[in-house]
C-alpha positions as CSV (number, residue, x, y, z in Angstrom):
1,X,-7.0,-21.1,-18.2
2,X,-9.8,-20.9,-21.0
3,X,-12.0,-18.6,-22.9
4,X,-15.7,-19.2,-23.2
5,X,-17.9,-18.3,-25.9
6,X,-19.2,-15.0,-24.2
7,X,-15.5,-13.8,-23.4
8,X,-14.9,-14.9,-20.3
9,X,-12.1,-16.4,-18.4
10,X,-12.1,-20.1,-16.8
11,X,-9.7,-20.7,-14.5
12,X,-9.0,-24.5,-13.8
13,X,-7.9,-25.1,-10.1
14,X,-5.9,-28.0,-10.1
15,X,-5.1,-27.7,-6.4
16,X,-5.8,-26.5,-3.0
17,X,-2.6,-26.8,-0.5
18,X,-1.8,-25.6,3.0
19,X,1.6,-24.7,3.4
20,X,2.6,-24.9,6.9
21,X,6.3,-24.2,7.9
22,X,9.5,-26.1,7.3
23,X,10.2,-26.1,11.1
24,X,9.1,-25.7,14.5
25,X,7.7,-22.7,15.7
26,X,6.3,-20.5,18.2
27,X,3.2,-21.7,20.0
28,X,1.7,-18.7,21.3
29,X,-1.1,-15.8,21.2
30,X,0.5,-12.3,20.0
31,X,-1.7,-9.8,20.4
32,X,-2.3,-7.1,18.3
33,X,-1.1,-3.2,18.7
34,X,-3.4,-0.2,18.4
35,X,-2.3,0.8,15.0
36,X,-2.7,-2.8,13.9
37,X,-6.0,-3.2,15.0
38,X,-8.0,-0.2,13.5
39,X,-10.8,-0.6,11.4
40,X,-9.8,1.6,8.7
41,X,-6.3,-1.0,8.1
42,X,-8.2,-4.0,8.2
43,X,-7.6,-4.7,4.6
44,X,-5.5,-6.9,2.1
45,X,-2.3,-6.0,0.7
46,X,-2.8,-7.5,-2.5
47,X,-0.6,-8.5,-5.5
48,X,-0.4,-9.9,-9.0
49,X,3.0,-10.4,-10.4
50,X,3.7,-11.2,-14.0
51,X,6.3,-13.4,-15.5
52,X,7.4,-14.3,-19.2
53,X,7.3,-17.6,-20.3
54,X,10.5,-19.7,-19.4
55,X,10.1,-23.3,-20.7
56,X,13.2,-24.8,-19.6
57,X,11.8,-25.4,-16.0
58,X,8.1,-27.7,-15.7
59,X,5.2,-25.8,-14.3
60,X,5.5,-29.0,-11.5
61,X,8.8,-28.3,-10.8
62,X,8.1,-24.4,-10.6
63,X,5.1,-25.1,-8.6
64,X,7.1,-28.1,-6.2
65,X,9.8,-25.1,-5.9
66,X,7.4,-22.2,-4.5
67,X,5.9,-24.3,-2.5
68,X,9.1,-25.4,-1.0
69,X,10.3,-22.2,-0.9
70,X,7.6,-20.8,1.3
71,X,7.2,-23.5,3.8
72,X,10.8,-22.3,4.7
73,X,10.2,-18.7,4.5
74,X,7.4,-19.1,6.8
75,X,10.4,-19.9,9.7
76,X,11.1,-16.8,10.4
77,X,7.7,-15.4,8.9
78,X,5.7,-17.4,11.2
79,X,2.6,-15.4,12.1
80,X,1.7,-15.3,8.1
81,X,0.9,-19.3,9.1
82,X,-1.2,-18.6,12.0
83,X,-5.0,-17.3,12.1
84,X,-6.4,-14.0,13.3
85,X,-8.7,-14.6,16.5
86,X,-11.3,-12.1,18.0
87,X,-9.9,-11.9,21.7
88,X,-12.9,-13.1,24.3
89,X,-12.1,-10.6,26.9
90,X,-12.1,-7.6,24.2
91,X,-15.6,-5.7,24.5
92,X,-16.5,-5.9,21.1
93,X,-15.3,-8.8,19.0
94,X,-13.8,-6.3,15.9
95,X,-12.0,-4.1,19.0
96,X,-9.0,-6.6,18.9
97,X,-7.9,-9.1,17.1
98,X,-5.2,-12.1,18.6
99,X,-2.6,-13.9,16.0
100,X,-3.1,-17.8,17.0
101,X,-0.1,-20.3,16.2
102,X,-0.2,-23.1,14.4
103,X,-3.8,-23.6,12.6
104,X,-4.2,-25.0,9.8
105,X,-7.6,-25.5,9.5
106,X,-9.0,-23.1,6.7
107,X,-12.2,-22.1,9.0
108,X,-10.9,-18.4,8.6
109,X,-9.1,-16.5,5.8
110,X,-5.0,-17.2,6.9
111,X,-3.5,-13.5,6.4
112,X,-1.5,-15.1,3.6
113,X,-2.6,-16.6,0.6
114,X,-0.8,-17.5,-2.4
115,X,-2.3,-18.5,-6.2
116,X,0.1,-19.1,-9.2
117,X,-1.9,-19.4,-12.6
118,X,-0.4,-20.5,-15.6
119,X,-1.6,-18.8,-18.8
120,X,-1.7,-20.6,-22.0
121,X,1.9,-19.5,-23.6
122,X,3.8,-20.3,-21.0
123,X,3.1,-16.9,-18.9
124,X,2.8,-17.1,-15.0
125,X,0.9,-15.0,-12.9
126,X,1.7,-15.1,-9.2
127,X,-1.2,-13.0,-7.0
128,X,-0.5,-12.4,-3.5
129,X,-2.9,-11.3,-0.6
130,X,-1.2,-10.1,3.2
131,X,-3.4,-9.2,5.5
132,X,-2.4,-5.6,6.7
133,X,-2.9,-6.1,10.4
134,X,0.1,-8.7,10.5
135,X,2.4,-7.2,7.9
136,X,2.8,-3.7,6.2
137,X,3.8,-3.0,2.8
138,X,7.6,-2.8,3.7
139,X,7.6,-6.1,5.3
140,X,5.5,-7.9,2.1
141,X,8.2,-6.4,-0.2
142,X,11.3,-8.3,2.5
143,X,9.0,-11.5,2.8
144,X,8.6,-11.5,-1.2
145,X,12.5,-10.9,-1.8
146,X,13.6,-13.6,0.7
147,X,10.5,-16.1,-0.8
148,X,12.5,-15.6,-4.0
149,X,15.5,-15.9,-3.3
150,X,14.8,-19.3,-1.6
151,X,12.8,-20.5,-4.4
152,X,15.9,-19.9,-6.7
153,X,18.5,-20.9,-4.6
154,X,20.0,-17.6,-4.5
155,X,20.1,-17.5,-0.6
156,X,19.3,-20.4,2.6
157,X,17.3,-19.5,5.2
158,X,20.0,-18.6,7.4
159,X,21.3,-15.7,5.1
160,X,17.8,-13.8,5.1
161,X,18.1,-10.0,5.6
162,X,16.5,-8.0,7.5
163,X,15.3,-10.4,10.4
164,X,11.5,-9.9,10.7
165,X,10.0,-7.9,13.9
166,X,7.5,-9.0,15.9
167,X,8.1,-6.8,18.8
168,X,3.9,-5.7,18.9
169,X,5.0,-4.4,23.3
170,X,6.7,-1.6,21.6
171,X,3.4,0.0,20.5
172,X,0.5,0.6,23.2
173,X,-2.2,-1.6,23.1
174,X,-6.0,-0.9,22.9
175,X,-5.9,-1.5,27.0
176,X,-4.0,2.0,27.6
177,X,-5.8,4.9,29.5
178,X,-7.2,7.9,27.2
179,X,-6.0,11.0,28.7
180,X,-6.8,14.8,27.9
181,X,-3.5,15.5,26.5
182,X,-4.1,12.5,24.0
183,X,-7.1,13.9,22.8
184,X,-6.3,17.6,22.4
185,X,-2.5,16.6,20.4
186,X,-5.4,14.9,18.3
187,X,-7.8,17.6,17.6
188,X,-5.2,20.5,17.5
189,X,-1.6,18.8,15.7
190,X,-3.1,15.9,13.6
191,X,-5.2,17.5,11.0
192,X,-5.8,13.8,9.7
193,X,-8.1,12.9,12.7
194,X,-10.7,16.8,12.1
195,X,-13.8,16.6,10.1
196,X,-13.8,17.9,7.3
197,X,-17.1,19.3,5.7
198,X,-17.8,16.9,2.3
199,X,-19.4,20.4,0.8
200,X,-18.6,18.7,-2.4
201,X,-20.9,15.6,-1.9
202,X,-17.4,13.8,-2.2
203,X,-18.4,10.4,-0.5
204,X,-21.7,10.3,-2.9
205,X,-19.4,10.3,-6.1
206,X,-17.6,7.1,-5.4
207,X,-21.4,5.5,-4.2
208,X,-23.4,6.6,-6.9
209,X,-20.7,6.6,-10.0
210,X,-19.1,3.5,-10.9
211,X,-15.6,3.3,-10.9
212,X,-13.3,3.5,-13.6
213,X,-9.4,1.5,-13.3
214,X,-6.9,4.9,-15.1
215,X,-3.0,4.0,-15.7
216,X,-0.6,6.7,-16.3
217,X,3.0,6.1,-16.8
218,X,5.8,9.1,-15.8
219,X,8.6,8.4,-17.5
220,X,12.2,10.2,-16.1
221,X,11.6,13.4,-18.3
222,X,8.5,13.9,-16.9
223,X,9.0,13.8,-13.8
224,X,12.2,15.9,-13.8
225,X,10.1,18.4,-15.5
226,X,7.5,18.4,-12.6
227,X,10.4,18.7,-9.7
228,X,11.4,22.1,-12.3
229,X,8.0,23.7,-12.2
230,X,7.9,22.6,-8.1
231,X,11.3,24.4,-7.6
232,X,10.0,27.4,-9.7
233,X,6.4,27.5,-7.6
234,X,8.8,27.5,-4.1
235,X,11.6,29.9,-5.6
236,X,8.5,32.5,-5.7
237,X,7.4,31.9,-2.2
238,X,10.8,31.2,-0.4
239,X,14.0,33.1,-0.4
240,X,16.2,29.9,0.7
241,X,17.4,28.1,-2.5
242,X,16.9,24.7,-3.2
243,X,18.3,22.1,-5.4
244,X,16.5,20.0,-7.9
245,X,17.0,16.8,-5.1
246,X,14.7,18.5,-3.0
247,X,11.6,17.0,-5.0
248,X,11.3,13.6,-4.9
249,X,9.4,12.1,-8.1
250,X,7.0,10.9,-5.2
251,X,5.9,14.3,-4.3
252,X,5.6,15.2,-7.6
253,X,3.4,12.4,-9.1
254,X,1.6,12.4,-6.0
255,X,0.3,16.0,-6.9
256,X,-1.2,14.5,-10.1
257,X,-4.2,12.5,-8.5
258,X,-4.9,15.4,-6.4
259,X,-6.5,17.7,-8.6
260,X,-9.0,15.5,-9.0
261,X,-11.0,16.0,-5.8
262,X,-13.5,18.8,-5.7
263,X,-14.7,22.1,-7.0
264,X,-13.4,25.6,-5.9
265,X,-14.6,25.7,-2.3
266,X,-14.1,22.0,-1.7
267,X,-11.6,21.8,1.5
268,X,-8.9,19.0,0.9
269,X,-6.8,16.5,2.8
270,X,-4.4,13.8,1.6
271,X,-2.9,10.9,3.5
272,X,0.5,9.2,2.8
273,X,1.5,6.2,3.8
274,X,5.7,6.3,4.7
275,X,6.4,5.0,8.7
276,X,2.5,5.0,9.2
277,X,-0.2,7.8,7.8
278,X,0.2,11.4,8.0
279,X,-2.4,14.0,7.0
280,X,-2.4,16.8,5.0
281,X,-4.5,20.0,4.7
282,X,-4.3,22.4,1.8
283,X,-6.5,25.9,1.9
284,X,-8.8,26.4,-0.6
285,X,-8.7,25.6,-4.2
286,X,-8.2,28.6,-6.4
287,X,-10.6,28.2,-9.1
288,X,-11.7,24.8,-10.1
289,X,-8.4,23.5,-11.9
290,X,-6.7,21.9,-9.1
291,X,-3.7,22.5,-7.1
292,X,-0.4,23.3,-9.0
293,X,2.5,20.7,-9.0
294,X,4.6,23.3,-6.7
295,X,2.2,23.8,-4.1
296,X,0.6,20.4,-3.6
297,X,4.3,18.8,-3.8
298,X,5.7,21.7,-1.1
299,X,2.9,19.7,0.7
300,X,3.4,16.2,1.0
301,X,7.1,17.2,1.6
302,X,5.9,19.0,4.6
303,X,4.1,15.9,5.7
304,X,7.0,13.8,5.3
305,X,9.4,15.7,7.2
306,X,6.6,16.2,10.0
307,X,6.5,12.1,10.4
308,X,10.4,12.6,11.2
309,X,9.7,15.4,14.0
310,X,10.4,13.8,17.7
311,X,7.2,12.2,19.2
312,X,5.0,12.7,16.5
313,X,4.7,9.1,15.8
314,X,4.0,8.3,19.1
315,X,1.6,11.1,19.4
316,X,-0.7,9.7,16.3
317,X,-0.1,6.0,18.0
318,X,-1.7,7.7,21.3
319,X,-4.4,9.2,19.3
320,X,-4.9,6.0,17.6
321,X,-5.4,4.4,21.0
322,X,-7.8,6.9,22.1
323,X,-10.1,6.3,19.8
324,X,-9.3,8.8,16.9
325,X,-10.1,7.7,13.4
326,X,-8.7,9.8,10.2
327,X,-11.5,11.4,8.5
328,X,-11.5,10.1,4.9
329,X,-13.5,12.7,3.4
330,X,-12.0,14.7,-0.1
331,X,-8.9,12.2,1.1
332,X,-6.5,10.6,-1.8
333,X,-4.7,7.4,-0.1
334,X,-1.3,6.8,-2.0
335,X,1.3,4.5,-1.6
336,X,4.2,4.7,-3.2
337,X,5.1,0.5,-4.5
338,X,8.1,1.7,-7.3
339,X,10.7,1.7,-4.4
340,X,10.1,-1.5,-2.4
341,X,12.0,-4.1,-4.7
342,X,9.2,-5.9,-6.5
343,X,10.8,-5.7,-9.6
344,X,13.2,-7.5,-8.4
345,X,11.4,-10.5,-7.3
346,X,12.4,-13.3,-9.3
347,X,11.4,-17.0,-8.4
348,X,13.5,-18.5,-11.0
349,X,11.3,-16.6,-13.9
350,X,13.2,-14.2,-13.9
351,X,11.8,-10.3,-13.2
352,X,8.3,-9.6,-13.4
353,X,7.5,-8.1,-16.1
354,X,4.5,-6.3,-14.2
355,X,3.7,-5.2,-10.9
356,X,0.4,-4.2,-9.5
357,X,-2.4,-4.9,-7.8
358,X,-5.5,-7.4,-8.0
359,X,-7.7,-4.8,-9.0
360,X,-7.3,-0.9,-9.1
361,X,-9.6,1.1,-6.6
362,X,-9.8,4.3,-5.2
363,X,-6.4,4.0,-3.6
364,X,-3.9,5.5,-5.8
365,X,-0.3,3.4,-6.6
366,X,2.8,4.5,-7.6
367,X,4.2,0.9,-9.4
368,X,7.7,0.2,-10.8
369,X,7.5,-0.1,-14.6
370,X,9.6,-2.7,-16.2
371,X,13.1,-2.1,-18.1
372,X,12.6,1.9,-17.0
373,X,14.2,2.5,-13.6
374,X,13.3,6.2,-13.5
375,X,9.7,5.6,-14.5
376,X,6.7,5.0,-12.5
377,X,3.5,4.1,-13.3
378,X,0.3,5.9,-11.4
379,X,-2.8,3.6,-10.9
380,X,-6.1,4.9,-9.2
381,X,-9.9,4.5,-9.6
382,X,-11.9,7.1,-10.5
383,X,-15.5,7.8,-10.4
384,X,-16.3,7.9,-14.3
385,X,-17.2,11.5,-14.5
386,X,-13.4,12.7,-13.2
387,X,-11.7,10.5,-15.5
388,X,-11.7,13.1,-18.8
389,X,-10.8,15.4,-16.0
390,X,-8.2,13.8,-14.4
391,X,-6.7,12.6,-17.4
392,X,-6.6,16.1,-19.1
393,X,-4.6,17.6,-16.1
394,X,-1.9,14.8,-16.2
395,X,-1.2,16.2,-19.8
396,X,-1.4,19.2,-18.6
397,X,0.3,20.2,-15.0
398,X,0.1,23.5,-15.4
399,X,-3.6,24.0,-15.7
């Protein structure tokens, strides 16, 4: 890499490579599931991992070594190596999507793709890009832990843990009937898939303003003192008691992004992403300063124990398949990275010494933060005039 005179940064590509995979594999169409195939997770899972300089190994032997690595990971990984098709019987080409195996012609974006950049002390940078309708962020974190511990000889392909899934049958496809029941569990148990009135002009913000990348790190103090006010707010709304456990810090930090999202009459939803989405609907604001940490984390813990409750999955999967969408409007996406094992991912570089993604955007991350275990660090996009805003009631919960 190189600096120009006006600042910025040239990246020499010294080589283009298709990995394909170390053995024989599957020749075959797998189509994809409702849930995979919906517009709104049609995206890229993307990562940049960071790693400190380690001069004892060659950046050719690094690079001979991933590469190595992840034509053997891509065994047991082997739709990551195929292509995403439009299927010709579907009635609109974006309706469903098939996963074609082998291909390795580059006519189409492959739903992996891998670029390591060497910086010039030493540093390596390792970005990642997963294409969400073959793998979710669960799987990505497995794939990147077994990658690794290939690449450093820590494991052989036999001793992998967990074995990947592919079992799509389990999930109804596009093809199943819509009935009434499916559509009325939608509108009446789901609040994720109502309309929600923007009366706060919420989707003009984020066209009109540009966005601005905020970082916020909670160390373990914090964040203990945010489950303590949560337990106070619930102690003066609910007579059972409740122990400290019964906050995680990602209900808590959750809260944080939230009071970012409207004025006093603007009508809120929030969307988290554990087993799949599940949708959350507050009253109304009191005041402009936000929701406090108690309520908004009594919350998302409702949400999360709702996801749990028999048949609610498959009720959202139905609704899915009938051709309900999740209303994004006055809606914070967070996903919660600090617990999936990327800082643990070492290539023979040891731990990354940051995690994140490509770019921050309007989707808010809870990361790992290096040599702190109990920390996280919250990343999220804002539209420049929330940022004094947002970053005032971080330093001040309470508010």
């Amino acid at each position: 890499m190189a600096t120009s005179n006006s600042g910025a940064i040239a990246v020499d590509v010294k080589e283009i490579t298709v990995i394909t995979p170390s053995e024989a594999t599957p020749s075959h169409v797998l189509p994809l599931s409702t849930l995979d195939s919906q517009l709104f997770l049609r995206f890229t899972i993307e990562y940049l991992l960071l790693y400190r300089p380690h001069h004892h190994h060659s950046r050719h032997h690094t690079a001979a070594r991933l590469k190595h690595a992840l034509a053997r990971s891509l065994v047991p990984y082997y739709p990551l190596a195929g292509r995403l098709r439009p299927r010709p019987d579907s009635p609109s080409s974006w309706n469903l999507l098939s996963l074609q195996v082998p291909d390795v012609v580059l006519s189409s974006l492959p739903p992996l793709i891998l670029q390591l950049t060497w910086l010039h002390d030493g540093s390596a940078a390792l970005a990642l890009a997963f294409n969400h309708c073959i793998i979710d962020g669960i799987g990505t974190a497995n794939f990147l832990n077994s990658f690794a511990d290939l690449a450093s000889g820590r494991s052989r392909l036999s001793d992998l843990r967990p074995v990947p899934v592919w079992d799509r049958h389990l999930v109804p496809s596009l093809n199943a009937p819509t009935t009434a029941r499916t559509t009325k569990t939608a509108s009446h148990h789901h609040p994720e898939f109502l309309k929600v009135p923007d009366l706060w002009g919420f989707a003009a913000r984020f066209d009109q303003e540009p966005l601005v990348p905020t970082s916020v790190v909670f160390d373990g103090k914090k964040i203990s003192d945010m489950k303590n006010m949560a337990l106070k707010y619930y102690g003066t709304c609910n007579s059972k008691s409740k122990s400290k456990s019964s906050y995680t810090g990602f209900e808590v930090c959750e809260r944080e992004g939230e009071g970012i999202w409207g004025g006093p009459h603007h009508q809120e939803g929030g969307v988290l992403r554990e087993w799949l989405r599940a949708g959350v609907r507050g009253g109304e604001r009191r005041g402009g300063g936000g929701l406090g940490v108690g309520r908004a984390a009594e919350a998302v813990r409702r949400a999360k124990d709702a996801v749990g409750e028999e048949g609610y999955v498959r009720e959202v999967v139905e609704a899915v398949g009938a051709g309900a969408c999740p209303d994004m409007v006055g809606v914070l996406v967070v996903s919660q990275w600090s617990r999936l094992g990327l800082d643990r991912v070492d290539f023979g570089m040891g731990n990354p010494v940051s995690v994140g993604p490509l770019c921050t955007d309007r989707y808010c991350l809870i990361l790992p933060v290096f040599g702190q275990r109990d920390a996280v660090r919250v990343v999220v996009a804002l539209p420049r005039s929330a940022v004094a805003r947002y970053e005032y009631l971080v330093r001040n919960p309470t508010s």
